[in-house]
C-alpha positions as CSV (number, residue, x, y, z in Angstrom):
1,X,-11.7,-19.4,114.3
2,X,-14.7,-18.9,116.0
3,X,-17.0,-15.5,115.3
4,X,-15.1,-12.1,117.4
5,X,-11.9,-14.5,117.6
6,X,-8.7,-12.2,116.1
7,X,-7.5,-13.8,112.8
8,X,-4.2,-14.3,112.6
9,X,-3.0,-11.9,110.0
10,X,-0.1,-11.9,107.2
11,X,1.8,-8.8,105.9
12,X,1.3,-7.7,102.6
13,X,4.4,-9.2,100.2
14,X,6.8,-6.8,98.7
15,X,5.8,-8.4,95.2
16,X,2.5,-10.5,94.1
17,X,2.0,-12.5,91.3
18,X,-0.7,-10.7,89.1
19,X,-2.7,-12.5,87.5
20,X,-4.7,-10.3,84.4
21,X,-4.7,-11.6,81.2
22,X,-3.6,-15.0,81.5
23,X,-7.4,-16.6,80.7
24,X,-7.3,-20.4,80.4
25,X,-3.6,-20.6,81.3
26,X,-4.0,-19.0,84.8
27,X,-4.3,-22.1,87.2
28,X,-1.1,-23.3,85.6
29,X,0.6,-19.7,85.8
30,X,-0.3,-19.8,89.1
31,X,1.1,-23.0,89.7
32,X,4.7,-22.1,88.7
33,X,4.3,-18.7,89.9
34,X,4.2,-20.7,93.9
35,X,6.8,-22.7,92.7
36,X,9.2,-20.4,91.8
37,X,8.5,-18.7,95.8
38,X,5.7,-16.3,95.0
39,X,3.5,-15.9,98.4
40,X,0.8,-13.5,96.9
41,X,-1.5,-13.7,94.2
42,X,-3.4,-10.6,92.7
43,X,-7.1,-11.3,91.2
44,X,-10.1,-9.7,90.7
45,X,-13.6,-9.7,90.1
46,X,-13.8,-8.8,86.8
47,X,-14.4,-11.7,84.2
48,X,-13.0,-9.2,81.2
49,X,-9.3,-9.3,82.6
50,X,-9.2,-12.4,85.0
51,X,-9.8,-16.1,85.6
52,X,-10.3,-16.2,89.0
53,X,-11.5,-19.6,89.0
54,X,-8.3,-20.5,87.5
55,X,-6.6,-18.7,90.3
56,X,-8.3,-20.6,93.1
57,X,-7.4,-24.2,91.2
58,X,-3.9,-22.8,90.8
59,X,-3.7,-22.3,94.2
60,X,-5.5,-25.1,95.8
61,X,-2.9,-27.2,93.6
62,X,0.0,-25.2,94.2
63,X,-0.9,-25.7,98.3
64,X,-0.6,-29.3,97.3
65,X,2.1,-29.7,95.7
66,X,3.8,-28.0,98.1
67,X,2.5,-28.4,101.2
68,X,1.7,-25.0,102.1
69,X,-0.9,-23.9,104.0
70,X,-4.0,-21.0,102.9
71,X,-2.2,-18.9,106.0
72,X,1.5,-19.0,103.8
73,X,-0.3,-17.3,100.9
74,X,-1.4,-13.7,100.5
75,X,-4.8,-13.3,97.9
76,X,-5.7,-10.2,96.8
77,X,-8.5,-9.6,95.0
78,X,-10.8,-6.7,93.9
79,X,-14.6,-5.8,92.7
80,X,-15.1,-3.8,89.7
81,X,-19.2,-2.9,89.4
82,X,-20.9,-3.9,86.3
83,X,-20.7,-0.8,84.6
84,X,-16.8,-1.9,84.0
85,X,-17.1,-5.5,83.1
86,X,-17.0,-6.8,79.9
87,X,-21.1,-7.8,79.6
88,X,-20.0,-10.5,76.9
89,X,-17.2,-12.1,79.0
């Protein structure tokens, strides 16, 4: 859409798939998470708790596979400020 153009929006699901905690098995948790009819994902910015590179290649794959399109799927995702990351991660 072109800039001042209304997106089209998407209610909020009743249930997301979160995705804390799941590290380097996210992308594929992801994966069967859209298979089995999840439409939102929960992430956040906060390397500590989440992958959320693994939840954008779970989800570009899970488009694929099938054939939805990024206006089917609800992402949710969240900052947390340095002071609570995990400086290490």
């Amino acid at each position: 859409a072109k800039s001042g153009e209304q997106q089209p929006t998407m209610a909020m699901p009743p249930i997301m798939y979160g995705t804390a905690w799941k590290a380097e098995r996210t992308e594929a948790l992801v994966v069967q998470a859209l298979h089995a009819g999840f439409r939102g994902v929960d992430t956040a910015c906060q390397p500590k708790h989440y992958n959320e590179e693994g939840v954008g290649a779970g989800v570009r794959r899970g488009m694929e596979e099938l054939g939805l399109t990024r206006g089917e799927l609800f992402l949710q995702s969240k900052f947390t400020p340095l002071r609570g990351q995990n400086p290490a991660a």
